[in-house]
C-alpha positions, 0 to 999 in steps of 0.5 A: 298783068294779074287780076287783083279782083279775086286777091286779098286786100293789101295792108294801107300803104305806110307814108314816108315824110321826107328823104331821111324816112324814105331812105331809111326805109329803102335800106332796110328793104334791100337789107332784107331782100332775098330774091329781086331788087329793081331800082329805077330813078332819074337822077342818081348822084355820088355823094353820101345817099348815092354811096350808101345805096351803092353799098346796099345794092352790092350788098345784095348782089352779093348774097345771091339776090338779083339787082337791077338798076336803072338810071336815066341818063339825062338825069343822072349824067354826072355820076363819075364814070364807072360809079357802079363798078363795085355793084357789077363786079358783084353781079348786078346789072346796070342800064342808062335809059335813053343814052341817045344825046339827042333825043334824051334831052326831050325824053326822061325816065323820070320814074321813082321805084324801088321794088325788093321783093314783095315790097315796094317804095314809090314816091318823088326822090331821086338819090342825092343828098339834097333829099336826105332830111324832115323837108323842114329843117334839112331837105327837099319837102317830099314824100314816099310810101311803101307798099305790098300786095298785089301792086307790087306785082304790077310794079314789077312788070313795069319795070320789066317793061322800061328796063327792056326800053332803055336803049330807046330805039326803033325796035325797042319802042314798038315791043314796048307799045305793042306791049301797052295795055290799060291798067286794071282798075281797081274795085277793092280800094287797092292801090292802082298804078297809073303810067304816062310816057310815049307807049304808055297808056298815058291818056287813061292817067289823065283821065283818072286824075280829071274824074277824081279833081271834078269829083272832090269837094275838097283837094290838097296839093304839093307841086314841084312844078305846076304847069298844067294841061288846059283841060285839068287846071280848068278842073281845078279851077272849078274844084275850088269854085265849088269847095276847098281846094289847096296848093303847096308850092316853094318860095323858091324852085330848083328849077327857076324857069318852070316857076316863072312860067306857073306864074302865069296861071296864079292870077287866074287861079287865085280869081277862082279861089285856088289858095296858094301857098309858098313854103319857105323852109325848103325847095318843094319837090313832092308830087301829090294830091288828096282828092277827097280820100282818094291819094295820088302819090309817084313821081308826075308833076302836075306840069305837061312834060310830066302827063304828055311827055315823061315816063312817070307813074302814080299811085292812085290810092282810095284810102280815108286814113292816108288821106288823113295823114297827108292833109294833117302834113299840109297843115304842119306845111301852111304854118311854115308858108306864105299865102299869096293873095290876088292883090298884092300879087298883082300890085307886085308884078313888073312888066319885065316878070310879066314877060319872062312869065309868057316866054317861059310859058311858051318854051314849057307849055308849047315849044317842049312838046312840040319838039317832043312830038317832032322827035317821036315821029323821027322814030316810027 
């Protein structure tokens, strides 16, 4: 990995709000590309965003660029078979992440990037028309942001590194782990990347994300699926004990059981002095937070799959205007949500929810990784 300490600064990372500015910021990027494209996502579908992407990408192949695309293959298992013709016949290349059936199941390139030269999009969607729209009156509520400099050369390694895991065996996993390092830090308030999976160094994006929550006196955050770890749902707890601190979650979940088990932290949450908020346009799928200046911005979840089990990757980024420009999105999402308030909550709840809140809780928080862990030792 390069040293940055020495290397101009990078203009501040644009943010993209929605799947409709995303994705047209995407195609412009693959339009103009010259050398390299590299495309890493975990859930990739046929339909008018996936086919467009697919044009763009042949489109590139066939001028001469080099492209690379990575799909997982838990997460993208319905694309019909032989999809990506058009783009291979061009010459691109094409890899499945972890096409094992057994072990894709508990391990998930979960991982949002499109690189095309020294320019780079990071963010939480997938290619699929459930994304394309404002997040408020057409598609899931998400965000992305476009960056250059010099993260982009570290994003490039990175997915040198995942596209030479792909096949996900024996082998392949101990080059990627005798390969780990812990990222360089940052000092000059560039973007810094942030990587969790097994052979990653996971441990160092937990601990930069604990630091910035116990640090900020106040915190905003949008949350596809909230299930945190003991030790950063304490952090936040204490975050709003001490000052603001803000959840955006959906009315609704495109996965209902991760839902019921977050369930069970809101009493907890809201005692403390967490506001939830539940936005009632669209499904929430975005994943980031506003620490004080300080953004987090990729594809994590604050859920445990997420920081213990999935490859993922953030953008920690020290920056006061994009922090600006999030929190004035969060108040546009509060005047379109509903706030949970600790009473009604709990005079509302049944037995029956109760229960289906400590059996999903048990399945997500305790069963998944440990089958995880079993799995991963089946390997060494």
């Amino acid at each position: 990995m390069a040293d940055i300490e020495h290397r101009a600064l990078a203009p501040a990372p644009e943010l993209l709000v929605g799947g409709s500015a995303a994705y047209t910021c995407m195609w412009r990027l693959l339009r103009q590309a010259r050398t390299a494209v590299e495309l890493e996502t975990y859930i990739y579908e046929a339909g008018a965003v996936g086919d467009r992407f697919l044009a763009e990408l042949t489109c590139a192949a066939r001028r001469g660029v080099r492209v690379r695309v990575l799909v997982d293959a838990y997460g993208s298992d319905t694309l019909p078979q032989g999809y990506f013709a058009p783009l291979l016949a061009a010459g691109g290349e094409l890899r499945w992440f972890n096409p094992k059936r057994l072990l894709r199941v508990s391990f998930r390139n979960h991982r949002k990037l499109l690189r095309a030269d020294g320019e780079a999009v990071i963010g939480g969607l997938n290619i699929a028309d459930a994304y394309d729209g404002d997040g408020l009156e057409a598609g899931w509520r998400d965000f992305a942001v476009r960056v250059d400099g010099p993260v982009v050369d570290t994003l490039a390694e990175s997915f040198a590194r995942m596209w030479n895991l792909s096949a996900f065996g024996r082998r392949e996993l101990r080059g990627f782990w005798r390969t780990s390092r812990r990222p360089a830090v940052d000092a000059q308030g560039q973007p810094e990347l942030l990587l969790s999976g097994p052979g990653c160094p996971t441990a160092e994006l937990r601990r930069r994300l604990l630091f910035d929550i116990r640090a900020a006196r106040r915190m905003q955050a949008w949350a596809a699926y909230f299930l945190p770890s003991r030790r950063i749902g304490a952090a936040i707890r204490d975050a709003a004990r001490r000052g603001e601190a803000e959840i955006m979650l959906g009315e609704s979940s495109d996965v209902p059981v991760s839902r019921w088990a977050s369930e069970r932290l809101f009493t907890r949450c809201l005692r403390a002095g967490l506001r939830i908020y539940c936005y009632r346009p669209q499904i929430v799928h975005a994943k980031a937070l506003v620490l004080d200046d300080v953004v987090y911005v990729g594809s994590s979840n604050l859920d445990v799959r997420s920081l213990l089990i999935n490859y993922e990757l953030l953008l920690r980024i020290p920056s006061a205007a994009l922090a600006a420009r999030l929190r004035a999105a969060f108040e546009t999402d509060r005047q379109h949500a509903d706030t949970l308030d600790l009473a009604r909550w709990r005079r509302g709840r049944r037995w029956w929810q109760s229960l289906r809140s400590y059996l999903a809780y048990q399945l997500l928080a305790r069963l998944d990784p440990y089958l995880a862990a079993r799995s991963l030792r089946s390997l060494r």
